[in-house]
Every structure is written in structure tokens, then in C-alpha cells.
GURO-591127 format. One record per residue (C-alpha): residue in three letters; residue number from 1; x, y, z. Coordinates in steps of 0.5 Angstrom, whole numbers, plus 500, padded with zeros to 3 digits. Each point is the difference from the previous one (the first is absolute). Last residue first. Layout:
BEGIN
- r|k|px|py|pz
- Ala|NUM|X|Y|Z
...
# end
This chain:
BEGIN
- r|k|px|py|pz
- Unk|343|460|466|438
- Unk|342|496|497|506
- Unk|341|503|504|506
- Unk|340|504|497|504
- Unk|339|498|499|508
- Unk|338|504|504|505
- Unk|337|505|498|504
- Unk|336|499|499|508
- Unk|335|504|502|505
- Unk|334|499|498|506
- Unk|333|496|502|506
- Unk|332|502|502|507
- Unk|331|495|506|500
- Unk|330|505|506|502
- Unk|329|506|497|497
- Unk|328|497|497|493
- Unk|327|495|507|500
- Unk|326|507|505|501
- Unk|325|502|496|494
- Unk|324|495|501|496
- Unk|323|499|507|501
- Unk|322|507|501|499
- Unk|321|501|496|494
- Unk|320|494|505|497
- Unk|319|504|506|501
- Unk|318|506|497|498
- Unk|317|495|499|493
- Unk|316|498|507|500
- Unk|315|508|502|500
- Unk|314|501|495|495
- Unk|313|496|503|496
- Unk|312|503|507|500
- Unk|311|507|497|499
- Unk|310|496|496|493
- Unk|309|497|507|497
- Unk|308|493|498|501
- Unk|307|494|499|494
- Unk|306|502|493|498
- Unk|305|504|498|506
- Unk|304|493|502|505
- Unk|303|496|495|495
- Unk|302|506|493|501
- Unk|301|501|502|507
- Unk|300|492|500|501
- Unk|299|500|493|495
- Unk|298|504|497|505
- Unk|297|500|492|499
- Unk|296|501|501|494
- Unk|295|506|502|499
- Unk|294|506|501|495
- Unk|293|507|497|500
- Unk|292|504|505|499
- Unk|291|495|506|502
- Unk|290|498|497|506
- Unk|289|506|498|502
- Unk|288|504|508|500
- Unk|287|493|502|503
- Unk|286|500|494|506
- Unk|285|508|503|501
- Unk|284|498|507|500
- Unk|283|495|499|506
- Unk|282|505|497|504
- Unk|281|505|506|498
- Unk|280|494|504|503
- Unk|279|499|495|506
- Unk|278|507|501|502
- Unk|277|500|508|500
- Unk|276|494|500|503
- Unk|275|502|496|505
- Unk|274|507|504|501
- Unk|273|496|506|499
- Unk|272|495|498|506
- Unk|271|496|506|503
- Unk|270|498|506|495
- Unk|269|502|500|492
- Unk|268|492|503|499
- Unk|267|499|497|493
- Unk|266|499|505|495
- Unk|265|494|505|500
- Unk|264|493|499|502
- Unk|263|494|506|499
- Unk|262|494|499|503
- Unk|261|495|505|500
- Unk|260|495|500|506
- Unk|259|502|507|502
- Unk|258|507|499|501
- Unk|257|505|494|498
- Unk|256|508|501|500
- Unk|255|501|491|500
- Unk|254|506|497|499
- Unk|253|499|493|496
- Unk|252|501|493|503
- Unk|251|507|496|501
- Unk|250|503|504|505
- Unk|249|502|494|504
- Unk|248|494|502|506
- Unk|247|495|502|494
- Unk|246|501|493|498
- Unk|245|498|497|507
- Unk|244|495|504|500
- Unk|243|498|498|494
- Unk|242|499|493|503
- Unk|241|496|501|505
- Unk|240|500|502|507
- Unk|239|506|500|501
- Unk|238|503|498|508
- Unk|237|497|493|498
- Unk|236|508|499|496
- Unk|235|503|500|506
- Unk|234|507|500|500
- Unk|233|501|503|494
- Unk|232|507|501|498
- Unk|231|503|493|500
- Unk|230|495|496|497
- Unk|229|500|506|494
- Unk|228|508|499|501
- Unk|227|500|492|499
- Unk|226|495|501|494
- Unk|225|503|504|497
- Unk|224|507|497|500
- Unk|223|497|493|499
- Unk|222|497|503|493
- Unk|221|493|503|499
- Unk|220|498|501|493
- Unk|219|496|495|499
- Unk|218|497|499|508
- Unk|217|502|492|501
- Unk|216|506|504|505
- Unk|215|495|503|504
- Unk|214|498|492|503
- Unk|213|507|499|502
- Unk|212|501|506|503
- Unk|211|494|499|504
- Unk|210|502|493|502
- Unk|209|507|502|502
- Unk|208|507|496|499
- Unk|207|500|499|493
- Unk|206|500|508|500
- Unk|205|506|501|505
- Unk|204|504|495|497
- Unk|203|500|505|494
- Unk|202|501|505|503
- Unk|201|506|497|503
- Unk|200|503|498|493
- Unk|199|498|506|497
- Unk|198|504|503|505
- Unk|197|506|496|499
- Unk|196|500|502|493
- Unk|195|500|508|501
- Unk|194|506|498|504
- Unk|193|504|497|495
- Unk|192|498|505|496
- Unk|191|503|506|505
- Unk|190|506|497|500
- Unk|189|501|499|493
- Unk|188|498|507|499
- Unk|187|506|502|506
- Unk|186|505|496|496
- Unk|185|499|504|493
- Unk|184|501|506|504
- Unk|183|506|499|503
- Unk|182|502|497|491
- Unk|181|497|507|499
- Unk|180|505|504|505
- Unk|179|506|495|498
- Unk|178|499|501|492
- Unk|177|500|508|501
- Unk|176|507|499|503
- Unk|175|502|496|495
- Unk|174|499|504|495
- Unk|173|493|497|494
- Unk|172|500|501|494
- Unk|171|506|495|500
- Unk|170|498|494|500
- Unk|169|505|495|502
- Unk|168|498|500|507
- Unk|167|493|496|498
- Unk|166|496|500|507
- Unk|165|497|507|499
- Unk|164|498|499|492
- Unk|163|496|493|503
- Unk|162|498|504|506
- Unk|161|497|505|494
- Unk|160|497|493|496
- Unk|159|497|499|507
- Unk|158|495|505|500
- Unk|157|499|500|493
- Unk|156|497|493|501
- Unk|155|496|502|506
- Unk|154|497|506|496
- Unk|153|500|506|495
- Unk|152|506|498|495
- Unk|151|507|503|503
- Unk|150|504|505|499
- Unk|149|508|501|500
- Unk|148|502|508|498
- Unk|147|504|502|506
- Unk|146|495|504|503
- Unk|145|495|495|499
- Unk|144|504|495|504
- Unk|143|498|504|506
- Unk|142|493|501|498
- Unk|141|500|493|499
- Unk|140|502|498|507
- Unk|139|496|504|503
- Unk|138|493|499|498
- Unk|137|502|493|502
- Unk|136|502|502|506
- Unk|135|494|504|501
- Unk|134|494|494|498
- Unk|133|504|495|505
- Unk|132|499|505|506
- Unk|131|493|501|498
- Unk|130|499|492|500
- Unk|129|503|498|506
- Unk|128|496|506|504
- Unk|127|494|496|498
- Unk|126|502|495|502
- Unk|125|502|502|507
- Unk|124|494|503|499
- Unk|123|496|493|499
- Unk|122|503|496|504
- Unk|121|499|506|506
- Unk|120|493|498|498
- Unk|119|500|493|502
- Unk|118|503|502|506
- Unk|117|494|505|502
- Unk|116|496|494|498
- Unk|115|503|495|505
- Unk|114|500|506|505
- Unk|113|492|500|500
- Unk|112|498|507|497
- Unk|111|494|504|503
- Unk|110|494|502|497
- Unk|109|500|507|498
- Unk|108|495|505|502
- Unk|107|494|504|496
- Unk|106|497|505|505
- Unk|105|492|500|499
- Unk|104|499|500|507
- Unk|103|504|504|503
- Unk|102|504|499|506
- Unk|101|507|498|498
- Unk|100|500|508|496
- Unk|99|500|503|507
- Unk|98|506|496|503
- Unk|97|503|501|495
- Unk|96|499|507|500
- Unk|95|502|501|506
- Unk|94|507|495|499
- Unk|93|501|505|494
- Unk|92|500|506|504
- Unk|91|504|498|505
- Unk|90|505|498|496
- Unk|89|500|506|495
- Unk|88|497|503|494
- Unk|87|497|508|502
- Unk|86|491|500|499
- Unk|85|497|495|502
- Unk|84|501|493|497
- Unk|83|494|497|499
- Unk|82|500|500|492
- Unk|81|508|498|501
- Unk|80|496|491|502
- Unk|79|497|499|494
- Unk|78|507|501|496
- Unk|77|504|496|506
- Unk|76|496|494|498
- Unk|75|497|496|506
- Unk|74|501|496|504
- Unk|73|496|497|506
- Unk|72|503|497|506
- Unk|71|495|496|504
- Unk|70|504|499|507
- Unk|69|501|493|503
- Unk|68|507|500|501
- Unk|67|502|495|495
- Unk|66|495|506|496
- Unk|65|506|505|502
- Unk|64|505|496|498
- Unk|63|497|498|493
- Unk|62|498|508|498
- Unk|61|508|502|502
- Unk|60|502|495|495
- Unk|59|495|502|494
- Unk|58|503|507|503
- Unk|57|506|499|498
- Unk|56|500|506|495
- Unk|55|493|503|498
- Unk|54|494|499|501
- Unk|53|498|505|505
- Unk|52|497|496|507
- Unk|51|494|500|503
- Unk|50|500|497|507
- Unk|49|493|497|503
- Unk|48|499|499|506
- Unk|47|502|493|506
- Unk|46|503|503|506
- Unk|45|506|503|501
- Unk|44|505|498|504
- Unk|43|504|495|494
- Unk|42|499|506|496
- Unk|41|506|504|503
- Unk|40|504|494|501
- Unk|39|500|500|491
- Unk|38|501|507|500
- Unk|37|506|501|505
- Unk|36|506|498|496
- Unk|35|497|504|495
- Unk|34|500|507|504
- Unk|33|494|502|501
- Unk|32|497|506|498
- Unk|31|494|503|505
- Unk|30|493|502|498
- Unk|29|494|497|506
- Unk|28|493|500|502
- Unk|27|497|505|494
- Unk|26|493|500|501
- Unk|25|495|497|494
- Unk|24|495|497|505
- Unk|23|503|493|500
- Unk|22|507|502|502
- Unk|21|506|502|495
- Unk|20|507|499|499
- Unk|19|505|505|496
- Unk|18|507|495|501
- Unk|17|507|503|496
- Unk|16|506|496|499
- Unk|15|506|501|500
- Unk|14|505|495|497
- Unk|13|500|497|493
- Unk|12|492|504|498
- Unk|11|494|498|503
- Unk|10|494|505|500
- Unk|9|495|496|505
- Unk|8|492|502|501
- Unk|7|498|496|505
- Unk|6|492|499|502
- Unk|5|496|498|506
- Unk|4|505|502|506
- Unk|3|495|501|507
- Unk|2|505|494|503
- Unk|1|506|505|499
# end
């Protein structure tokens, strides 16, 4: 056991599997341990390296065993299947992690604090909200649409149904399909006051953290953004430049080149689609301004909305909102506002 220099541990929700290796290369241990036992299990060992797929609970597992005095390194597990050998099980895994932790152009994940795994859970929490208010109003109008009540697209059509549901005198509507739809109408309040509530602990969230802050001053970049990119990144030197951290939200172009001809095609939609996501409607927000208000202070946007459609610059300008947001996280600056340009 002293001779153990590198662990590659496949974690699940009860039995682990343990692939441990010497110096040299030499296999010294493969076992599986059950969950009660992993933490006494590295407590004997000496201090090594563990890679770990970064998938569930491993962000807690990775803080467990660095309190031990071990260097866990995680890694996403699309990196780690090239060095499965042959059939896909347990053992296989853990063997190759174990190899894949070694190499040293491996990307790995840089471990989340639990302050920044709750920050995030308020965002899919969220998230979560907002998806079940989308299906019940979807509901609620396909169902008062078999009886011949429409509404206008919008919030305010929304409760000019309820209002139909809430008045027993129209009779379009049979009782037994009014108390179905008035159930739903209480639900969707429910959602909403839910909704509310966590804008509200977001938004303390941000007022209390200097980085969020500091994004927030990006135009674009609400409390929202700002708080999931400060709660997503853990650390923001792991990127070596700015369009590495746009190549990780899936904001730069695919690639099929060969023979030194290059050929770029849609963004890659790889990594983050809730950061993306937020970014785009951001980007959308600073087009829909410049174009009531006009801007002088962006002449690129004003040149790219002359020859682009406007969701195909919004996509370059999320782009460019990354690159700054990930030199404000990286370098600890603040965003500064261009100066205008002479008419």
C-alpha cells in the first residue's frame, strides 16, 4: 500500500471501484469498496494523485479526499472513454482513469466550493421553475382552446383565461373543465411566487460577491449571468485565454478542417447551454438597445448589424461578452466602457 502513487477511482452511489498504481506503472491494487468504506480507505493511504470523472457528487468527493491530503484531479468523462479498453464496466473505468489522470495534456475540472454548488442548484432550481410555468400555461390554453376560448399571446392573455375560469357565469365552459383549469391556475401561481422568490435570493447573492459585482457592469450581463458564470467557473486561470472560455460555452465555430484548409461552420453548442443560453438573450438585450437608441460607443456592433442578420450577431457578440467576462474573472479587472466615437 506505501508504493501506491496514483488512484483511479470510479464512484457511483454504492460500490466503488479502486484501479491503484506504483511509480513504475505496476498495478498494486483493483478492488471495489463499499461507500462507508472509501473515505477509511484513503485515510491509510499515503498522499497520491486520484482522478476522478467529473460527474455527480464527485465535486464532494474531490473536497473529501483533498481534506485527506490527496491531489484529486477531475476530468470529463468524454476525455477519459478513449482509454477504455475493450467492454465498458466498472473495473475498466476506474483502469482507465487511472491512466487518463497521468497524461499531461489532460484537461481537467477544477473542483467547486459548496457555496458555488448552492448557487447553482438556485439556478436549476430556477430553471426548473420556469419550465413547469411554460407547460402549464401551454396547458391551460390548449385546454380552453377545445372549448372555443382563446387568448392574445402573453402574460395578459394568460389571465384573461383565468379570468373566463373564474367567472361561474360563462357557460362555454362545463363545470367539471372549469375546476380542472382553475387547479391549474393555482399551480401557475405557485410556480410564480416561487419563480419571484428566487430572483430574490439571487439577487442577494450577487450584491454579496465582488465578482459578480464586477461582471454585472458588462452591458448584457445581468445578476443572473453573473452569478451562474461566478458559480460555474471555479477557476477561470484553468482557460488559457478567452476564447478558450468561449470554445467551453459553445460559442465559437465547429471546425472540419484538413489539409491546411479551414472550414468553420455553426457554433459548436458544446459545454454550458444554460450559459450560453443566458449570454444569447444578454446579447439579444444590447441589439434590441442599440437599435432604439443607437450607439456610438460600438461601432463594430453598429458594422456587424449593417451586414449580419440580427440573431447571427448576437451570437458574435456573446462571443465577445465571454471573452470579456472571462479577462474580468481571470485577470481581476473592471469593465471599462469604450470611448464614443466622434460622429
Amino acid at each position: 500500500m506505501q508504493t501506491i502513487t496514483t488512484i483511479g477511482l470510479d464512484i457511483a452511489k454504492s460500490v466503488f471501484q479502486v484501479h491503484g498504481i506504483d511509480a513504475e506503472g505496476n498495478v498494486i491494487i483493483r478492488r471495489q469498496l463499499k461507500r462507508r468504506y472509501v473515505l477509511p480507505f484513503f485515510q491509510k493511504l499515503p498522499p497520491c494523485l486520484v482522478g476522478i470523472e467529473a460527474c455527480a457528487s464527485s465535486h464532494y468527493w474531490s473536497r473529501e479526499l483533498q481534506t485527506l491530503g490527496h491531489t484529486v484531479r477531475l476530468m470529463p468523462p468524454a476525455y477519459v472513454k478513449p482509454y477504455v479498453k475493450r467492454q465498458k464496466n466498472d473495473t475498466a473505468d476506474a483502469e482507465a482513469i487511472c491512466e487518463a489522470v497521468t497524461r499531461a495534456n489532460m484537461r481537467f475540472v477544477a473542483t467547486k466550493t459548496p457555496e458555488q454548488q448552492s448557487c447553482l442548484m438556485l439556478h436549476r432550481t430556477r430553471h426548473l421553475f420556469i419550465r413547469q410555468q411554460t407547460a402549464v400555461i401551454n396547458v391551460i390554453r390548449a385546454h380552453l382552446a377545445e372549448f372555443g376560448i382563446v387568448a392574445p399571446v402573453g402574460r395578459n392573455g394568460v389571465e384573461q383565461l383565468l379570468d373566463v375560469v373564474a367567472d361561474a357565469g360563462d357557460k362555454r365552459l362545463p363545470e367539471l373543465a372549469r375546476a380542472c383549469v382553475a387547479a391549474l391556475g393555482v399551480q401557475l401561481q405557485t410556480l410564480k411566487a416561487q419563480i419571484l422568490n428566487f430572483d430574490r435570493r439571487i439577487m442577494a447573492w450577487h450584491r454579496s460577491n465582488a465578482t459578480s459585482k464586477r461582471l454585472d457592469e458588462i452591458p448584457g450581463v445581468g445578476p443572473a449571468l453573473a452569478t451562474a458564470l461566478v458559480a460555474s467557473v471555479a477557476d477561470p486561470k484553468a482557460f488559457r485565454s478567452g476564447r478558450d472560455f468561449s470554445a467551453w460555452i459553445g460559442l465559437v465555430p465547429k471546425q472540419h478542417s484538413s489539409g491546411g484548409k479551414d472550414r468553420l461552420g455553426s457554433i459548436s453548442k458544446q459545454g454550458d447551454r444554460y450559459l450560453r443560453s443566458l449570454f444569447t438573450a444578454g446579447a439579444l438585450a444590447v441589439i434590441r438597445h442599440a437599435k432604439i437608441h443607437g450607439t456610438k460607443r460600438r461601432p463594430w456592433l453598429t458594422a456587424l448589424l449593417a451586414r449580419r442578420p440580427t440573431k447571427v450577431a448576437a451570437i458574435a457578440l456573446a462571443n465577445k461578452m465571454a471573452r470579456m467576462a472571462w479577462a474580468l474573472m481571470a485577470k481581476g479587472e473592471r469593465y471599462k466602457e469604450p470611448v464614443a466615437v466622434a460622429a
